[in-house]
Each structure stands twice: as structure tokens, then as C-alpha cells.
N, C-alpha and C positions, 0 to 999 in steps of 0.2 A: 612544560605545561601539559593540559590535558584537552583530548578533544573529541567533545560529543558533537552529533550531529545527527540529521535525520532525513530522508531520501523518499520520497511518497514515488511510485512509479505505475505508469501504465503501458502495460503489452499486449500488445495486439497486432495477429498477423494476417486481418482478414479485414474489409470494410464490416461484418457482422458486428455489431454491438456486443453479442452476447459471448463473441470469444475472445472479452477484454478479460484480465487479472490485474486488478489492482493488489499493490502492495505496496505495507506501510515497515520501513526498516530503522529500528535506532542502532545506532553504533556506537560506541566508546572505545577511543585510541583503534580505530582502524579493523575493531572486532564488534561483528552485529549482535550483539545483544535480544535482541525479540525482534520477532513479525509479524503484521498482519496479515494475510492476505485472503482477500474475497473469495476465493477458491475453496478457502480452508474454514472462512467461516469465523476466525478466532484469531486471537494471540497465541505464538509459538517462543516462550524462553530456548533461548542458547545458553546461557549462562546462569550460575545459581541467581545470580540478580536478576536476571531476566524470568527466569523460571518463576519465580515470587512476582514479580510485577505482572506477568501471563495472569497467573490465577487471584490475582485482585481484580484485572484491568477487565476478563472475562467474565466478573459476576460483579459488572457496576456498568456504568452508563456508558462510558469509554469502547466497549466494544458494539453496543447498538450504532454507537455512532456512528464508526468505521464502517460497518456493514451498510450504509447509506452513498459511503464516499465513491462507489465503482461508479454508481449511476450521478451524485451528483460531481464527481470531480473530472470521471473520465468522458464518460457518453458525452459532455460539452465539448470538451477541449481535444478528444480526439477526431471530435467530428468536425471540429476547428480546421486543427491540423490536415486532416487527410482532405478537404475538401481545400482547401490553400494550397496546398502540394499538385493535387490533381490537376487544378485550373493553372499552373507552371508548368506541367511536363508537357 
């Protein structure tokens, strides 16, 4: 069989907000195909199907939206995490 999948991730190695990176990674069979990532601002093809999907996904609605996700998916849930972790150590 075949296997896609997709990996949203946030790193950060600072309590700062601002030096979080999100990124948004598809993969097929084990090789990543396109990414997002906050830093960058856009979609990055690896592949010729990626490369095609990049430059649709960047001149349509799909990458405003990403560009939204550092602040709403990470500034939450990393401030979840690090303030749950602190109040353990």
C-alpha cells in the first residue's frame, strides 16, 4: 500500500513566542513532498508534485491560512505545554 501523512510541528527553544517555527510537512511513502514553514512564509515543493502543488497552494487561500497557524496553533498549545512542564520541574 501507500502512505500519506502529514506532521504540523512547533519548535521552540526559548519561553519567547517569537522564536517559535511552525511547520506544516506532507509526506508520501516516507518522502516529504512540500512545506510550510512560518519562517519562510510559503509553501516549499520537494518533489515535481510538490513543486505544482507549492505554486497553486501559494497563489490561493491555502497559504493565508497557514500563515495564521504559528500564532493560532502554536502561541496556545506551546504556552500550554511549557507552563505544565514548568509547574512539574
Amino acid at each position: 500500500g501507500f502512505l500519506h501523512y502529514t506532521v504540523d510541528n512547533c519548535e521552540f527553544n526559548s519561553s519567547k513566542l517569537n522564536d517559535i517555527e511552525y511547520t506544516l510537512s506532507y509526506y508520501y511513502n516516507k518522502l516529504e513532498i512540500i512545506r510550510f514553514s512560518s519562517s519562510v512564509g510559503k509553501f516549499v515543493g520537494y518533489t515535481e508534485h510538490g513543486i505544482k502543488n507549492a505554486e497553486k497552494w501559494n497563489n490561493g487561500q491555502e497559504v493565508i491560512t497557514r500563515r495564521g497557524f504559528k500564532e493560532r496553533y502554536c502561541f496556545h498549545n506551546v504556552g500550554v505545554f511549557t507552563e505544565s512542564a514548568l509547574t512539574k520541574s
